[in-house]
C-alpha positions in Angstrom: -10.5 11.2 -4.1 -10.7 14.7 -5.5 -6.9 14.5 -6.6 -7.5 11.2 -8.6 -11.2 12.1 -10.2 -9.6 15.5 -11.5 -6.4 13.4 -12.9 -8.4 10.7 -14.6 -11.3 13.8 -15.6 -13.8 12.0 -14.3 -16.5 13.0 -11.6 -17.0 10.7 -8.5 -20.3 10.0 -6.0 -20.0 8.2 -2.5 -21.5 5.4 -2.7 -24.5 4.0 -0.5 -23.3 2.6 2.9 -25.2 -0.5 1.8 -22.2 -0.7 -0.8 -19.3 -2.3 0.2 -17.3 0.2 -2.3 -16.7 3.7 -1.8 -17.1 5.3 -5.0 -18.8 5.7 -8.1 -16.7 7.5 -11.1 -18.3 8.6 -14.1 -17.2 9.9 -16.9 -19.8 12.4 -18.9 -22.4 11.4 -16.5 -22.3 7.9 -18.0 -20.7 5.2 -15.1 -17.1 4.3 -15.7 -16.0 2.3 -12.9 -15.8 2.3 -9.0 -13.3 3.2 -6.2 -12.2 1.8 -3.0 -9.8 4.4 -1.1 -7.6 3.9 1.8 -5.6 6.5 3.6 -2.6 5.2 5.2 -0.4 6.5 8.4 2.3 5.4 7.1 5.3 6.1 4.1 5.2 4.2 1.0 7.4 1.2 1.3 7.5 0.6 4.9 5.3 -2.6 4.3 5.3 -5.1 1.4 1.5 -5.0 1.0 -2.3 -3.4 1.4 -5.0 -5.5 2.3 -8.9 -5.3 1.8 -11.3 -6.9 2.9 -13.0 -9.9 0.9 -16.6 -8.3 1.0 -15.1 -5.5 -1.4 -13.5 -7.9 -3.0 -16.2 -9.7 -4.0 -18.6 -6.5 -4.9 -15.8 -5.4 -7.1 -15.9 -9.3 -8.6 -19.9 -8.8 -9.0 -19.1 -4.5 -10.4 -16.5 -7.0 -13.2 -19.3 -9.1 -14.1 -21.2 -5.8 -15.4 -18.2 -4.6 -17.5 -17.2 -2.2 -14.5 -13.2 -2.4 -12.9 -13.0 -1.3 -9.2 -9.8 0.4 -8.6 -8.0 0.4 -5.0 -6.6 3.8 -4.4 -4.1 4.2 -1.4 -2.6 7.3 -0.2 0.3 7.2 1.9 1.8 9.7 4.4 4.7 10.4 2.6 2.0 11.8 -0.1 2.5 9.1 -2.7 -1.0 8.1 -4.1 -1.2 4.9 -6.4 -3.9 2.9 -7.6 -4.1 -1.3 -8.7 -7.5 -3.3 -9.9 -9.2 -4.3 -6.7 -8.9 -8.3 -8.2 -6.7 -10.9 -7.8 -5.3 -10.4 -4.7 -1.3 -11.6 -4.1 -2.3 -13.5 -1.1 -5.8 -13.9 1.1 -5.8 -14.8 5.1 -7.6 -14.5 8.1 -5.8 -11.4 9.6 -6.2 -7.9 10.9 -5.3 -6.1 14.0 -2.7 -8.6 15.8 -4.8 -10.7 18.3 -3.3 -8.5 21.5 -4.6 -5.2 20.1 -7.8 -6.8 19.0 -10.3 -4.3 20.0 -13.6 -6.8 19.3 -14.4 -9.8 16.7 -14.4 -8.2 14.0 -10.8 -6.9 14.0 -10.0 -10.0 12.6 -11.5 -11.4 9.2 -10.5 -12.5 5.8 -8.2 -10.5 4.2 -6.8 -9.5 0.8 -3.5 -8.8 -0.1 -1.7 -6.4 -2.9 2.1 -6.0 -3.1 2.8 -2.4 -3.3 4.9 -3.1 -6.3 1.7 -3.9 -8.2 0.4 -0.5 -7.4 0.4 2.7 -10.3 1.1 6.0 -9.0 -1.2 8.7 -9.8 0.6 11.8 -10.7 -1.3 14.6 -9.1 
């Protein structure tokens, strides 16, 4: 997050745990928008997508009713970092963890899902 906050100029706080959304950015201590962040294990390309769950989806939805975008920031192994708007997801399913590695319940749930080509890359 410290990559992207010092690209954009912007500060960043962590967010509640009571908040679905991971970050608060602001810009000259006044709020500017939030920040969900994934890390993946994997390159850039090797899947068609990044999903999130509908709970941030709908906080960011609420965060957009207030004048406020909530951006989804993915890093990949490979060290590509990119950003999209966390709204208006290309596709939304129950999915998860396939049902053979499902380690509880809650491995599976409803799902939102961005094509990687809709994501911007942050040049860090």
């Amino acid at each position: 997050m410290r990559l992207v906050a010092n690209r954009w100029q912007c500060d960043f706080e962590k967010m509640p745990q009571s908040y679905a959304i991971d970050f608060a950015l602001k810009r000259r201590d006044k709020l500017w928008c939030f920040a969900e962040v994934r890390t993946k294990n994997h390159k850039f390309g090797d899947f068609p997508d990044v999903f999130c769950n509908l709970k941030k989806l709908n906080q960011a939805n609420q965060f957009r009713e207030q004048g406020l975008d909530t951006f989804f920031i993915v890093s990949w192994s490979c060290g590509k970092i990119a950003y999209t708007k966390l709204n208006n997801p290309d596709k939304v399913e129950i999915s998860g963890r396939a049902t053979e590695n499902c380690r509880n319940a809650e491995d599976r749930e409803p799902l939102g899902h961005w094509l990687i080509q809709r994501f911007q890359e942050v040049h860090v």
